[in-house]
Every structure is written in C-alpha cells, then in structure tokens.
C-alpha positions in Angstrom: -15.7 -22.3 7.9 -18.5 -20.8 5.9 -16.8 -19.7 2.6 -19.3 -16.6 3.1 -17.2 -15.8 5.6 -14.2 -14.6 3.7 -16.1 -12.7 0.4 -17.8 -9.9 2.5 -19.1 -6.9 2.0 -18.7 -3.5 3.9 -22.7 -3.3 4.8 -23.5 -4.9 8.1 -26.6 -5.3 6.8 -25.6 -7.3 3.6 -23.0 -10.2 4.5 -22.5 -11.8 0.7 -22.9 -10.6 -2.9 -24.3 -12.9 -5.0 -21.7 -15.3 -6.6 -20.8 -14.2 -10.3 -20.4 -17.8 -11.6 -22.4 -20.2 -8.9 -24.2 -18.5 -6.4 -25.0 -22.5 -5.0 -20.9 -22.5 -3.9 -21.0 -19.4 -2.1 -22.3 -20.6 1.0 -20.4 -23.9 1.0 -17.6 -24.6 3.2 -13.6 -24.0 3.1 -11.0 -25.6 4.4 -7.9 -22.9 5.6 -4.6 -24.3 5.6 -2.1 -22.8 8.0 1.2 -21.4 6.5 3.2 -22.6 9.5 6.2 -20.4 8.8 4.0 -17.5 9.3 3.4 -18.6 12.5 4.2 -15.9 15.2 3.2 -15.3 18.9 1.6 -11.7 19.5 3.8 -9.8 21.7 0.5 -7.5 22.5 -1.5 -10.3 23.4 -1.2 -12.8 26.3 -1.0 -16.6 25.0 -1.9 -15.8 21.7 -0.2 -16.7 18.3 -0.9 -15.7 14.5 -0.9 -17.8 11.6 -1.5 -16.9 8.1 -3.8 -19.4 5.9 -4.5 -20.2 2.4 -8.3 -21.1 1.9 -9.2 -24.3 -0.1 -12.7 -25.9 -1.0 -13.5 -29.0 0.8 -12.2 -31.2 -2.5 -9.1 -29.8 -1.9 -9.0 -26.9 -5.0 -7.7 -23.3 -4.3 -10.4 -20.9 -3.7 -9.5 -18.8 -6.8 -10.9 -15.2 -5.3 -8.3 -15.5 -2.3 -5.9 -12.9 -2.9 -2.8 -14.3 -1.4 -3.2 -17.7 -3.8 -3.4 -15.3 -6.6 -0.3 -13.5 -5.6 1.6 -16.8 -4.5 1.1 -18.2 -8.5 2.3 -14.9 -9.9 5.6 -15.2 -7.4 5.7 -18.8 -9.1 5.5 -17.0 -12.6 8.4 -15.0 -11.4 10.7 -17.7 -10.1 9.9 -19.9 -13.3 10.8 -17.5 -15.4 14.3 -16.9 -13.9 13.1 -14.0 -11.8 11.9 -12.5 -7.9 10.2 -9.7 -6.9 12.2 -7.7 -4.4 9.3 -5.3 -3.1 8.4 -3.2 0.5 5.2 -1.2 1.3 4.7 2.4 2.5 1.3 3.1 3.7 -0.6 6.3 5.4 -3.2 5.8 8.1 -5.1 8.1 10.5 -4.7 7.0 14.3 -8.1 8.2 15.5 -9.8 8.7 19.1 -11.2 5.8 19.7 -15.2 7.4 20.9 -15.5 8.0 17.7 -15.1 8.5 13.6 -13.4 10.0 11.0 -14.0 13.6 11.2 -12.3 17.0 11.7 -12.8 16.9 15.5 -11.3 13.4 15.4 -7.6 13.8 15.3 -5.0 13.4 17.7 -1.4 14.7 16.4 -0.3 17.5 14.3 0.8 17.6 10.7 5.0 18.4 12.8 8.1 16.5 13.5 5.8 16.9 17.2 3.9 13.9 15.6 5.4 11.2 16.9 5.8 12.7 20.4 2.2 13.0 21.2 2.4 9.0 22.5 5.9 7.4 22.7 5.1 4.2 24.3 2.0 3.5 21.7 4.9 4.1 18.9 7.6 2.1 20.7 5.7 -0.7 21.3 3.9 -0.4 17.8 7.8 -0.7 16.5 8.9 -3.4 18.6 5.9 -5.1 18.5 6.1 -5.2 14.4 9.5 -6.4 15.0 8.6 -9.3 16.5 6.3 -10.2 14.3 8.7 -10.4 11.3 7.1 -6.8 10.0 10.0 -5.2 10.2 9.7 -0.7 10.4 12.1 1.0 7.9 10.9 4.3 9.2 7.8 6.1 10.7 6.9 9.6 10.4 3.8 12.4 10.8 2.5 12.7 7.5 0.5 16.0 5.7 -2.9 15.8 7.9 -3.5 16.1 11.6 -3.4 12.5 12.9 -1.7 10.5 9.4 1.0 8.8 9.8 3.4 7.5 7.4 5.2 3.8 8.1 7.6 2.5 5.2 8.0 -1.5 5.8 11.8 -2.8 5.0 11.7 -4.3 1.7 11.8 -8.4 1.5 11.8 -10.6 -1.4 8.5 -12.6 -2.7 5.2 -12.9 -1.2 6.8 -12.0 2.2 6.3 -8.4 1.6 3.0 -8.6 1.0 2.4 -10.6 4.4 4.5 -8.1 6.1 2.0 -5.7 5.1 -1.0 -7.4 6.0 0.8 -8.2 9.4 1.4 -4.4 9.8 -2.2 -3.3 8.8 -4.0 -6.3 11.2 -1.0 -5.2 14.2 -1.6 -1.8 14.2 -5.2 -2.0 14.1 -4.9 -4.3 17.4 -2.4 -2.4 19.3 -4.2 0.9 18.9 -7.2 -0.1 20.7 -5.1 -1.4 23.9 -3.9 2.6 23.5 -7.8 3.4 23.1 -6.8 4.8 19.9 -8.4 3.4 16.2 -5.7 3.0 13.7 -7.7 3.6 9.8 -6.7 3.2 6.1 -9.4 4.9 4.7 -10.1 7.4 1.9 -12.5 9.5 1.4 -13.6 13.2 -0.6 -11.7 15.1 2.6 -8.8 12.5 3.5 -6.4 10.2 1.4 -4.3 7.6 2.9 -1.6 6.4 0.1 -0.2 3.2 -0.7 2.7 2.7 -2.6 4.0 -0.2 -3.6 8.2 -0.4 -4.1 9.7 -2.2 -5.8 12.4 -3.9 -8.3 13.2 -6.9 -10.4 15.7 -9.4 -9.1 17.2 -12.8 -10.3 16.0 -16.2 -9.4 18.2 -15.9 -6.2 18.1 -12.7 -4.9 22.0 -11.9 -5.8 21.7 -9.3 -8.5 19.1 -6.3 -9.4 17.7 -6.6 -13.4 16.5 -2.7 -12.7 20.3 -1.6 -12.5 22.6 -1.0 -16.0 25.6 -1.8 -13.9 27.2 1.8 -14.3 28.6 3.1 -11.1 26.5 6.4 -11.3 23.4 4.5 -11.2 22.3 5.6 -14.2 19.0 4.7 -16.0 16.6 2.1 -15.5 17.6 -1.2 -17.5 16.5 -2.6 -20.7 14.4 -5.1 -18.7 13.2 -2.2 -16.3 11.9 -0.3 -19.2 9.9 -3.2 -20.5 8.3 -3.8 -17.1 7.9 -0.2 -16.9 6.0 -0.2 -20.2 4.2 -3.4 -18.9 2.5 -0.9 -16.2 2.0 2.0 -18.1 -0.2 -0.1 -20.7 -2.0 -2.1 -17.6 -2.3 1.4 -15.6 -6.1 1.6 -16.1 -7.1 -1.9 -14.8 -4.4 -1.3 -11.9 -6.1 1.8 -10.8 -9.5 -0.4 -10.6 -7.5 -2.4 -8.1 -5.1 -0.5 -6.3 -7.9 2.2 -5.5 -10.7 0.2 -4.9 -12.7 2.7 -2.6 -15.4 5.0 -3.7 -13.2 7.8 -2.0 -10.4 7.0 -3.7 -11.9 8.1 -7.1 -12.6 11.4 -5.7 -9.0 11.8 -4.9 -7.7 11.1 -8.5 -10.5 13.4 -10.0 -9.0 16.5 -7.8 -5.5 15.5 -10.0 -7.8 15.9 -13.5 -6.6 19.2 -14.8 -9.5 19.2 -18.1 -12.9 19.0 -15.9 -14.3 18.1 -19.1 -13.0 14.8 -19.4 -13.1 12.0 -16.7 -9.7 10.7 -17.5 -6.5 11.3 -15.7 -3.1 9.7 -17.6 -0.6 8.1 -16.4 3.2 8.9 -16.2 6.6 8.5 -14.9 9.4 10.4 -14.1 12.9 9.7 -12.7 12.9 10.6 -9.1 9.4 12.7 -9.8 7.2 12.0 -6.6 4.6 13.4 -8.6 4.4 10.6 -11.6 2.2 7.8 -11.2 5.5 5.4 -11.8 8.2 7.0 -10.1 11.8 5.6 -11.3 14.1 5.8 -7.8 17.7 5.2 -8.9 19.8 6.4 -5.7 22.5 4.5 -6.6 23.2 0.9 -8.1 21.2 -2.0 -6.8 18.9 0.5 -5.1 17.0 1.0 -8.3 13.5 0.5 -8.0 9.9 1.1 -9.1 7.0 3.1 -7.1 3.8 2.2 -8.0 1.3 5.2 -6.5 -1.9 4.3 -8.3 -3.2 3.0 -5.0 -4.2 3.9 -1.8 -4.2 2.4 1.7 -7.3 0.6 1.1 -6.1 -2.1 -1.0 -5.7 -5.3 -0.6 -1.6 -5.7 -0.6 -1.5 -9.0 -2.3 -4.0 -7.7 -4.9 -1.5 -4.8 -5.3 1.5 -7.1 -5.6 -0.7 -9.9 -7.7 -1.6 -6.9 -10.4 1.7 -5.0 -10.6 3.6 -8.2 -11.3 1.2 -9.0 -13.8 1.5 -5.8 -15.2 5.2 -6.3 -15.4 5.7 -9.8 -17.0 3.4 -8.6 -19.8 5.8 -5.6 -20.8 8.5 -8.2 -20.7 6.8 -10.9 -22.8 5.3 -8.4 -25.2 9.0 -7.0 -25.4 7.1 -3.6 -24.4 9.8 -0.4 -23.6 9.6 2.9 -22.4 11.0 5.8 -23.3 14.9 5.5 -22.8 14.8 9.4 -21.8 14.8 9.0 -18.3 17.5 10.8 -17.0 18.0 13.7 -14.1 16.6 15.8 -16.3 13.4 14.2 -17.0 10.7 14.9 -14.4 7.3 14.1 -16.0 6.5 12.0 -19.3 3.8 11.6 -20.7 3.6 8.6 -23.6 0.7 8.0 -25.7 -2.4 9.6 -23.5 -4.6 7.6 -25.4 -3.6 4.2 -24.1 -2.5 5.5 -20.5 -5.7 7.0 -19.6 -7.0 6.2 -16.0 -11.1 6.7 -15.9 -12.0 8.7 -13.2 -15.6 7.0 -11.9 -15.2 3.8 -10.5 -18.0 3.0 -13.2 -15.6 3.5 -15.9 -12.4 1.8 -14.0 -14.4 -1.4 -13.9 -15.2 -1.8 -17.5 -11.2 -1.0 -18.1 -10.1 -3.5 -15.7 -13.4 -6.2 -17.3 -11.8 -5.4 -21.0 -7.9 -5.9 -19.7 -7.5 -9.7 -20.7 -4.3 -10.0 -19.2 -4.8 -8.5 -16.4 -8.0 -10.8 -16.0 -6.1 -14.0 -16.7 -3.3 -13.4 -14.7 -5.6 -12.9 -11.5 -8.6 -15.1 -12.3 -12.1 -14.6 -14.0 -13.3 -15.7 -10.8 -11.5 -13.2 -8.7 -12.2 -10.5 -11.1 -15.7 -11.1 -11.6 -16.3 -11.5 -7.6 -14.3 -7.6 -7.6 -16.3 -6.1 -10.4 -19.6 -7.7 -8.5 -18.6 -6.6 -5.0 -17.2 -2.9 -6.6 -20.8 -2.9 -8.2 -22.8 -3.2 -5.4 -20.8 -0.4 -3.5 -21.5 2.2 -6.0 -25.3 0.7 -5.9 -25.8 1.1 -2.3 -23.5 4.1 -2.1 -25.9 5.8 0.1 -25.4 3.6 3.0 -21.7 4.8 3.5 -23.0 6.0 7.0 -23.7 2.8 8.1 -20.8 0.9 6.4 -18.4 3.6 8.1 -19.5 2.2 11.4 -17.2 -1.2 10.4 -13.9 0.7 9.1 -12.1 -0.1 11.9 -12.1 -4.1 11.2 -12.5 -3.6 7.6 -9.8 -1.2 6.4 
C-alpha cells in the first residue's frame, strides 16, 4: 500500500505532510506484515476477522514512524534488561448522536449512575463484544459530562495492553454506528476526554512486582519505582508533547495554570492524589502501580506506552530517585519546578520534546521529526478545525 496511506493528516483536504528527512520515500510503497496472533473474528460483523500489522518498506526495513514498532523495541529494552511492563488503559469518550457533532445539543446520557441505562444492549454487546476480541472490560461507568463515558481495560503484560487499547478504541467506534450512535476521543476548549496510562514494573517473567518493597502494608513505592518515577518526572515535558497531542488538549492543561503569567504548568506526584500528574496507587502489595495522566484520549496508545517506558529506563540508568516521602500523608509534591515544567502552547511542547535527546532516541528521529512536522502543520492550519472535525469519527 501507499506508505501515504498510514502518515495522514486530520484535513481532508491535505492527505501528507511533507516528509522531514526524504520527501521522495513518502509516497513509496509498504509492505504490512500480519501479527497473526492478533488475529480475531469480529463478533459485530458477519464473516469478518481483524488482524493487527507491522508496516515494513518494500526492502524489508521497519518503517521507523510506526508507533507499534517503536513500542515493540522498547518492550525488547525491557525484557533485555531483566524487566516487563505490566500496564492497562482507562480512557473517556463521548458516545454522540450519530446526525451530528460534538456540541451541547449532541449528548445522549446524563452525568448519573442512570448512564449506563440509557441503552443496555449497545453496552452489553460493547462488553461482550470486547471480550471476544481479547480487550477485555475491567469496568465501565458515566463519567463527569453528559454523554462521557469512562472504560478501564484489565491490565496485561507487554505490548498487549497497548493492542487491547487500540482494539477497544477501533471496536467501539464500529459498534456504535450499528447503534446509530458515534463513539469520540476528542478534546477540545469545552470537553476533555482523559487517558491514563497504568502501570508498574515487573520481572522478566511476570512472577514478581519491582514497584512493591515487599512489606505487608504495602508501603512505599520501591527503590526501583522511585527511579522510574524520577525517570518521568524529568521526561514530563516531552511526554506532555506526546500524550496530549491535540490542539484542545493544550487548552485543558492551561485551565490547571494557576500564574496566568506564565505558560508553564509543573509536574507532580502524590501517593493516591488523583490530582498529581504521577499518581503513586499502592492498594496493597503487588497492586502497586504508576498513573500516568499527562495525556488524553487522543493519543496514540503505543506512543503513550513507547514514551513512558522510555521515560522510565532513563530514571533507572541515570540512577535518577524521587523523593522517598511518599507516604499517606503526602498528597502533592512538587520537586524542582524548574526542570518539571510542562509548556502550555503546543508551540512550546514541541521545542521541549525536539531538545529531549532521550526521549528522541528512544522513539526515533524519524518518528519524532514526522510528529513535530505533522503537530506543526496543525497549529498552521488551525483555522480549518471546522472542516477537520467533519473526520473525528475515523480519526480519533
């Protein structure tokens, strides 16, 4: 297929961005390899299967801006380095009327435990049909504005997370419309959709948490928890670049800047603090874990789990460590405002994320560069969010 194909834009009317290193190769073909044990038949759809596949050039090289490659070497990094990533998603979406767009007239179910009432059978078989598909619903609940939803994904080890969230986001999408509903992850100035991303730091084999101290009162995070902690507190400005890639999703963080005067909002963590930025859950023993809540629904999930892992190793090879203070007592730290501050305009984001080497090498110059191009050209043609809107359905 036409390697255009994949690197997209959100503007019907403008299909590519121009290539950051050869603009000749963007139009040149790819190979996509299926992932055969991603294979799965649609219960939703008559005769009809899904497969998950990696995209190659022609010669036989990786296409180095496909997210799920990038996230697939950093699970390698992981499991060469005697560890695994033991991670689940929660994500917010809007189910819309199907007529028409996001907008105040728009929305079908209250902000009430009513929420999941309105349409029973469009839940049920959303449920089911997720089960089926190996994306597996922890729990699904009405979330703060008429018509969100909140879905936490059960928590699976490796890259499978991050599949089981792309399943869920492509699923939901596809079984709304048989409901004539439209199923959307977007943000914008009036409505936030959040996307967290759990998660905690496990041997090679799956068998023991490295985020638990081993106490029976669960305790604080580990030794090797702080570090990776400290890993995405010192990455937290090129993470935001990533993990709230929207135009919209800038305006949200702004609202959370308490100093108008400065475009910088910092980043913190707290133990059991839904409110930090890196919230520590420690609800017992092996149940320890990381959020990360610098993103939104918009993300890419393999982007999300690519750059948070990154994040992580770093703290660990630098020998980084956060505060040991994080006890029931603690509920919001701040360390070293300086080197935690998250730029506000997406302007500023990119030249953090452009300037954040590791971050950069651990995904890819190309894949950066190809973000910072794409990101560039949104805030460029910013004015045509009218017409991009029109796509959000198959795009986000």
């Amino acid at each position: 297929m036409p390697r255009s194909y994949l690197e997209l834009t959100l503007s019907p009317k403008s299909s590519e961005v121009d290539h950051a290193n050869n603009p000749a190769n963007f139009s040149s073909d790819v190979l996509l390899i299926p992932d055969l044990s991603t294979f799965r038949v649609l219960p939703w759809a008559e005769q009809t299967a899904r497969v998950i596949c990696d995209p190659c050039m022609i010669t036989g090289s990786p296409l180095r801006t496909a997210p799920r490659l990038i996230a697939k070497q950093l699970m390698g990094q992981l499991q060469s380095l005697g560890f695994s990533l033991h991670s689940s998603f929660t994500y917010e979406c809007c189910v819309l009327g199907a007529p028409d767009r996001v907008g105040p007239k728009t929305m079908l179910f209250p902000a009430t435990t009513l929420a999941s009432n309105h349409d029973l059978p469009f839940f049920q078989q959303l449920v089911n049909g997720m089960y089926c598909m190996g994306a597996d619903v922890d729990s699904l609940a009405s979330a703060m504005v008429p018509g969100q939803m909140e879905i936490n994904l059960r928590p699976e080890f490796g890259i499978a997370a991050a599949d089981t969230a792309f399943t869920f986001r492509t699923g939901i999408k596809e079984m709304a419309r048989k409901h004539s509903y439209i199923a959307s992850f977007f943000t914008d100035d009036s409505l936030y959709n959040a996307g967290v991303l759990s998660h905690s730091l496990w041997d090679a084999n799956g068998r023991r948490s490295l985020f638990h101290t081993g106490d029976h009162g669960g305790g604080e995070l580990s030794e090797i928890g702080r570090k990776w902690l400290a890993g995405l507190l010192s990455h937290s400005a090129a993470l935001s670049c990533l993990l709230s890639p929207g135009l919209g999703c800038r305006s949200h963080i702004a609202k959370k800047v308490k100093d108008p005067k400065h475009n910088v909002l910092y980043a913190t963590y707290g133990y059991n603090d839904n409110s930090s930025a890196f919230n520590v859950k420690c609800h017992g023993g092996r149940e320890t874990h990381i959020d990360n809540k610098l993103g939104s629904a918009m993300a890419n999930p393999y982007v999300v789990m690519a750059a948070t892992v990154a994040a992580g190793l770093d703290g660990i090879k630098r020998n980084l460590a956060a505060e040991t203070g994080l006890t029931r007592a603690s509920t919001h730290t701040q360390l070293g405002k300086q080197q935690f501050a998250i730029p506000v305009k997406m302007e500023d984001a990119l030249v953090a994320l452009s300037e954040d080497h590791v971050i950069c090498g651990a995904l890819g110059e190309p894949f950066v560069q190809y973000f910072i191009a794409l990101k560039q050209f949104e805030i460029e043609t910013e004015e045509l969010d009218a017409e991009r809107n029109k796509c959000l359905e198959y795009f986000i």
